[in-house]
Every structure is written in C-alpha cells, then in structure tokens.
N, C-alpha and C positions, 0 to 999 in steps of 0.2 A: 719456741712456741709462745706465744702470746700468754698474756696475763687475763683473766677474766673475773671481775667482781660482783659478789652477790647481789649490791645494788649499782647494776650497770646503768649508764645512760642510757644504751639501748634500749635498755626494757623497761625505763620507766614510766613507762605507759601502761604497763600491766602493775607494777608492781605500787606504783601510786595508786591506782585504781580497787586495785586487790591486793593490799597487805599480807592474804594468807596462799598468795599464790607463788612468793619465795619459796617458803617451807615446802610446799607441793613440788615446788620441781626443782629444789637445791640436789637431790639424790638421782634423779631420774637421766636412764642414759643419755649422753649427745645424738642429738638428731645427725642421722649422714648429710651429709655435705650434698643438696642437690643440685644441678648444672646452672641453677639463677645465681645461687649461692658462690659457685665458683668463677662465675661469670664477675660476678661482684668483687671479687677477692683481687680476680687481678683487673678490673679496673681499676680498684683504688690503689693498688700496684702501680698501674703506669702512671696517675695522676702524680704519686709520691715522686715520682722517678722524674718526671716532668716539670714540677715544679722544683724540685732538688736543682738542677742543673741553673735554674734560675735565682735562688736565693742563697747562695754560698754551701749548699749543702751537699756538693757533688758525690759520690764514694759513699754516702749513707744509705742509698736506696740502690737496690737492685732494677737491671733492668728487666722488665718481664721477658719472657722468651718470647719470639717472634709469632709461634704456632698458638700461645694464646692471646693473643691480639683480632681483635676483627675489625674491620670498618667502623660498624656503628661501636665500638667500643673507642677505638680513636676521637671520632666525631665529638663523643659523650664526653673524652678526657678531656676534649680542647675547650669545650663550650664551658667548662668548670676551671680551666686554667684562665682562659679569657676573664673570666668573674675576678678572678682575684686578681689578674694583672692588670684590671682598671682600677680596682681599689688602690692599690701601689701607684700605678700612675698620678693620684689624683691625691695621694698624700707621701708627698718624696719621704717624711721620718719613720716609714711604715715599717714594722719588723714583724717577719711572717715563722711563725711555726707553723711544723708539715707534721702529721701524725704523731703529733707530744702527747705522751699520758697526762691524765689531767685527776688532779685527786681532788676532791669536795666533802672529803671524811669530816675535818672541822667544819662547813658550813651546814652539816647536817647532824652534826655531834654523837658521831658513831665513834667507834674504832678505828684504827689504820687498818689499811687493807680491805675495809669491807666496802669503799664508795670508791671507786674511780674511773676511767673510760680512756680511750685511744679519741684525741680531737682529730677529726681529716684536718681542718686549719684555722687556727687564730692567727689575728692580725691586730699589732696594739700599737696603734698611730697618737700621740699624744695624751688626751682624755679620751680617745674612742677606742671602741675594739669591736672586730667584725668577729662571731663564731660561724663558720661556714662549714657544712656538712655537706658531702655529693653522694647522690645518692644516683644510683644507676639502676636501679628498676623499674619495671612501666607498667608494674601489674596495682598497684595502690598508689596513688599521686600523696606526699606529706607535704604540709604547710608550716611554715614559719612561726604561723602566727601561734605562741603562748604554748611552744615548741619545749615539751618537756627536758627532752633529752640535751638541745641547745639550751636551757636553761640552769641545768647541771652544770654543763661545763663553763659555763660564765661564773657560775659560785665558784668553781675549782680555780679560773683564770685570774676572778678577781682576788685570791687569796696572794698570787704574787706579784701582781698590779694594782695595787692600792686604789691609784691615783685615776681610775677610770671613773669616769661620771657618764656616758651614752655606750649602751649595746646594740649592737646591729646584728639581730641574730637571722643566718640566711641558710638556704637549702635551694642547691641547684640540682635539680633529677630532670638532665637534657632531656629522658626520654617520655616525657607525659607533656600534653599541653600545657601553658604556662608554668611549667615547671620550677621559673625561679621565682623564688618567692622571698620576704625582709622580713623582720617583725623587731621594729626600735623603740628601745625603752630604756628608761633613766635606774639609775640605781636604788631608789626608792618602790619604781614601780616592780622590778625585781623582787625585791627583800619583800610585798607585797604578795606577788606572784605564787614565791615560794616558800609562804610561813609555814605552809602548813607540810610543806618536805621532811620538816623533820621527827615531829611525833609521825608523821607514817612510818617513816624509816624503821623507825625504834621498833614498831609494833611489827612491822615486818619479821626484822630479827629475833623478834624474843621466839623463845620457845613452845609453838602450836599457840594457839590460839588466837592467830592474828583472822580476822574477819575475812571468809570469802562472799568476792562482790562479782557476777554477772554480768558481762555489757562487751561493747564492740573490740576491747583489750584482749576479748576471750580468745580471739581468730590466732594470735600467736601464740598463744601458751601451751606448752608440749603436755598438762596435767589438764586439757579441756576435754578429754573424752571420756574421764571417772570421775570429774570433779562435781559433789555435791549439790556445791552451789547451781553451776552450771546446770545438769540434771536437775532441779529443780525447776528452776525460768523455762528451759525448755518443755519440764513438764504442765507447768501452770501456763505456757503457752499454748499447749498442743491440749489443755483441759477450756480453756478459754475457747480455739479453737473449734472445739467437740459442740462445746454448747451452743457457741454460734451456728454453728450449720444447725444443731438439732432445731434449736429456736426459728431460724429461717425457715425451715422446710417442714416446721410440727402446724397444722392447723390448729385452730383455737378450740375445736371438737375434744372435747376426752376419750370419747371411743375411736373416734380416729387416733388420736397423739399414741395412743398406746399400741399402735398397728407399724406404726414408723420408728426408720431407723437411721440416723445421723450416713451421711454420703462418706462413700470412702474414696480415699486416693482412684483414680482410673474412670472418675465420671466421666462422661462425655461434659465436655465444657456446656456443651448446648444447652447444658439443662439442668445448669446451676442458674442460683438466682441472682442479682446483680450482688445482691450482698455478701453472698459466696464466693464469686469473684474477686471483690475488692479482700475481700479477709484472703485470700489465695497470696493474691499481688500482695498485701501490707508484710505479710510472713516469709514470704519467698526464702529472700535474702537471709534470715536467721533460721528457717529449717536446713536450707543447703549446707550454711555451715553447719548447724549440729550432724547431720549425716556425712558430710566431711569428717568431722573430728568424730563420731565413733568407728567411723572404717578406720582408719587411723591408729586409734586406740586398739581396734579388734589384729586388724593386719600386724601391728608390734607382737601383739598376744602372741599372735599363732606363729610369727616368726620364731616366738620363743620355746615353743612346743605346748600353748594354749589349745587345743580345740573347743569351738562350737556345734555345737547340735545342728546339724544339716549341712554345716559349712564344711570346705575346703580350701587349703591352703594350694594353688596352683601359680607355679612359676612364669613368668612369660620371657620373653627373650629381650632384652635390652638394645635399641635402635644402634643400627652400624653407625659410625662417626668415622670421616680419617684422622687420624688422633696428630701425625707429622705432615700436613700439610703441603711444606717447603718439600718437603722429601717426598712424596708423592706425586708433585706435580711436576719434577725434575726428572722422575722414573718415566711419567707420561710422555714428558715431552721427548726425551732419548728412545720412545716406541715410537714416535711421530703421532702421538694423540693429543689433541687439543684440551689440555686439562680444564680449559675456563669457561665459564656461560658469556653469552655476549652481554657484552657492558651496557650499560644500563642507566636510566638518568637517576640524578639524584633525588630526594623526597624534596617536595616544595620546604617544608620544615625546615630542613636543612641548607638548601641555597637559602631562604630568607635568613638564614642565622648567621649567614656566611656575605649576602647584600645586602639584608636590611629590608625591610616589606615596601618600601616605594622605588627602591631600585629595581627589586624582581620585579615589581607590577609595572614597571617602563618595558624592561627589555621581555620578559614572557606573558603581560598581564592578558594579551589576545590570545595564546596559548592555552591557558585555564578554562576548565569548567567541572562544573559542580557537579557531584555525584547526586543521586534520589536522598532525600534526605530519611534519616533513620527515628522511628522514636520508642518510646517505652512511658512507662507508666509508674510514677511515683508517689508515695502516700501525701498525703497533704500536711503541711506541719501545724 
C-alpha cells in the first residue's frame, strides 16, 4: 500500500489555501474509492508499465489486467507516453524517472515524513528538467501554469539535482481540450513562487489553530460540509443573496415594502427581475457546490446511523457492469451471440492526435460539419 503524506502534493491546493483544513481532515475516514478514481489508478498503472518497458525499468511495473484497460484509457496512455518520448527524443542525455517518491521536507523545513508525493515522471536532461504529471480526467481541465503540486515536486527534485537552472513543469490530461499544457521557469522564479510554502506548511502542522480560508480548493476537501469557514461564505452568500432579491423586488413605498417578501427558490423565471437573474447565474456554480457537499456530509451521517428529522436513509441498487469482460464475451461467442456493438469511427480528437489537424482536414475535411452551437452565460470579471 502506498505511502501518503499530510502535506501531499496533491492536495496542495487546499492545503496552501487553507492551512486549517489539514487538521480538519487529518482524522476523517478515506473517501471509497469511486469508478473515476479507479479508472485513474489503473491508467496510471499502464502509463507506468509502458514507459517501464522503454526506459530500462522492465519487471518494476506490473502490467494492468487486460479487463481493466479500455480504449479511451489506452488512447489517454499513449497521448502521455508520446509527451515524454519526444522530450527523449530531442535531448539524447535525458534520464527519466517513472513514479519516484519525491520528498521536499527540507525545502519546506518540516520534518521527515510529513512533505513528500509519488511524481508520474521527471525527466533531468543536463540543466533542464521536465516535471510531467498525467492526468486522466475530463471532469475539471488543470493547468501548468504556477501548478502547485508540480511545483512541490521540482523543490523535492531539485534537492538531488543541484545543478538544474530551467523547469518545464507540464500536465498532459488527453481527455479535456487542450489538455497539454507547460509552464517554464528558472530557478529564481521558483524560489519566488514558493516563499511563502513554507510558513504555510508550518501553520498547517501546528496544533489547531491554523486559519480556515473559503474558496474554489473547498470542491475537494472531505471536511467542506461542517466546516465553519465554509458555512460561513456560504452563509454571507445566501444573506447577500436575500437582500438582493428583497431590494430588487421592495418598492421605494414603506407601506408597500413591509407587505413584501424576498422570492423563494421555485419562481417562475418569468418574473424575476433582470437583477434577479443575473444574481441567479453569478451564484449558481457555488450554491450547487454547497448542496453537493452538505448531501455529502448528511449521506456519511446517516450511513453511520445519523438521523435527520424528515429524512430517510434509502438504498438503491448499484448499476450492472461485466466486471470479466474477456470471459464473457468468450461465453457469448461459444452460444453463437455476437458479444460486440458494431464498430464505430473514431472521435475527430483522436485521429487529429493521431494525423495531426492538416492531415485529417486533407483526407476527411469535406466530411465534417458542425454541430448548433451551445452557449451559457458567465459573470463578467
């Protein structure tokens, strides 16, 4: 079983942000393992496996079972081995580490044991070094650019690489448009980046009283459905919000004002006022999540024999899957049933990744056409 530390690279996007959100969920159980989550595991499984066989590290990595392997999981593995084996290409003295633990305890002057991470792969070509993370998700697109987590581990990396003067910190996540992304910077602009890493650190660790802070980090945190802070923003939101509708919709009459009552959830849209609307649309996106995370929070409860007042804990039945694949379509085909859907072309996305966008637009460009296009409605910055 893997190693996990209280100031992961992973999470330090929460944990930079919100110093008192270690202590909140240092005790709180492991989230189960959901199907994106396993999905993820053994991607980076085959990537490991994959690049092993090409950088001397054969017999280190297992190879994933065949039943969990999919298509777009292959697709995703190649488009992230292809990354790195142009980097190699393009500097023959390149030596590639494949999932090294990487520790940055001294650059952040904690303790041993408390800062370290699993790199998918560094690559240290003379003075350079690539940190490349693959990320195989398609539900949130991460950027490069001033990439906490790849900025961890360049402190960890530059601890046994001295001699590095340029970072090239990248993230390939095949599955999101423009998915791969670089963000390069000199050794100076690092140590810049990351001054203030390590009094957070510290304040993290100490014992209670580290600062809870509120903001878009809250979406991952398992302690965002009772936490204070959070409950708070949400409240001063949803108080902001009140007044706004009451104001919008109060005439300027005092005998009238005190006749009226602020709109609830279930208006008809028609007959909200434009101001209403936009305060609607500006919030959206942060009430959803707050009623995400307290079902969440409440659904834990009661799994654990919490009740609420009116509420019910109700089971529902978990979707069929064939869980052996090879072995069930081997059973089919000895009935004489055609286990398989008929084939299917591939996503434009993926032949262009595979031709390159002026090759496909020679041989299928009269092919293509454009769907209606979609829009939505964003706040203004």
């Amino acid at each position: 079983m893997s190693r996990h530390a209280l100031l992961s690279p992973s999470a330090a996007h929460r944990w930079l942000n919100c110093p008192g959100s270690l202590s909140r969920c240092q005790n709180l159980p492991p989230e189960p393992s959901s199907p994106a989550a396993i999905e993820g595991t053994n991607a980076h499984a085959l990537a490991a496996f994959q690049l092993s066989l090409r950088h001397g590290y054969a017999g280190t990595f297992e190879k994933p079972a065949a039943d969990s392997v999919t298509p777009a999981m292959r697709d995703g593995v190649q488009a992230y081995v292809n990354f790195i084996e142009e980097i190699v290409r393009t500097h023959p003295d390149a030596q590639v580490s494949i999932e090294r633990e990487v520790d940055f305890h001294s650059a952040l002057g904690v303790s041993p044991g408390f800062a370290f991470g699993t790199c998918d792969c560094f690559i240290v070509a003379s003075r350079e070094a690539w940190i490349v993370d693959f990320k195989f998700g398609q539900g949130v697109p991460v950027r490069a650019f001033r990439n906490s987590q790849l900025m961890l581990y360049a402190l960890g990396v530059r601890d046994k690489h001295p001699s590095i003067k340029i970072w090239h910190l990248c993230i390939v996540q095949p599955r999101v448009p423009d998915g791969t992304s670089q963000f390069d910077i000199t050794n100076d602009e690092l140590n810049a980046l990351t001054a203030s890493y390590p009094d957070i650190a510290k304040r993290a660790l100490a014992d209670g009283g580290a600062e809870l802070c509120s903001g878009a980090w809250c979406r991952w945190c398992r302690s965002r459905g009772d936490c204070p802070a959070k409950l708070a923003a949400d409240d001063a939101m949803l108080d902001e919000a009140r007044r706004s509708l009451i104001a919008a919709t109060t005439p300027e009459s005092t005998s009238e004002r005190t006749q009226l009552t602020a709109p609830v959830p279930g208006t008809d849209p028609a007959l909200l006022t434009d101001e209403q609307v936009a305060l609607v649309i500006r919030n959206a996106t942060a009430w959803h999540e707050w009623l995400d995370a307290v079902t969440a929070h409440a659904l834990d409860a009661a799994k654990s024999g919490h009740q609420f007042p009116g509420l019910t804990l109700k089971e529902r039945k978990g979707r069929r899957s064939i869980a052996r694949p090879l072995e069930a379509a081997q059973a089919l085909q000895a009935a004489g049933v055609n286990p398989y859907q008929e084939p299917k072309l591939r996503t434009i996305t993926d032949l262009e990744k595979e031709l390159g966008k002026p090759r496909f637009e020679t041989l299928c460009g009269n092919c293509v056409e454009w769907g209606a296009p979609s829009y939505t409605l964003v706040p203004d910055k």
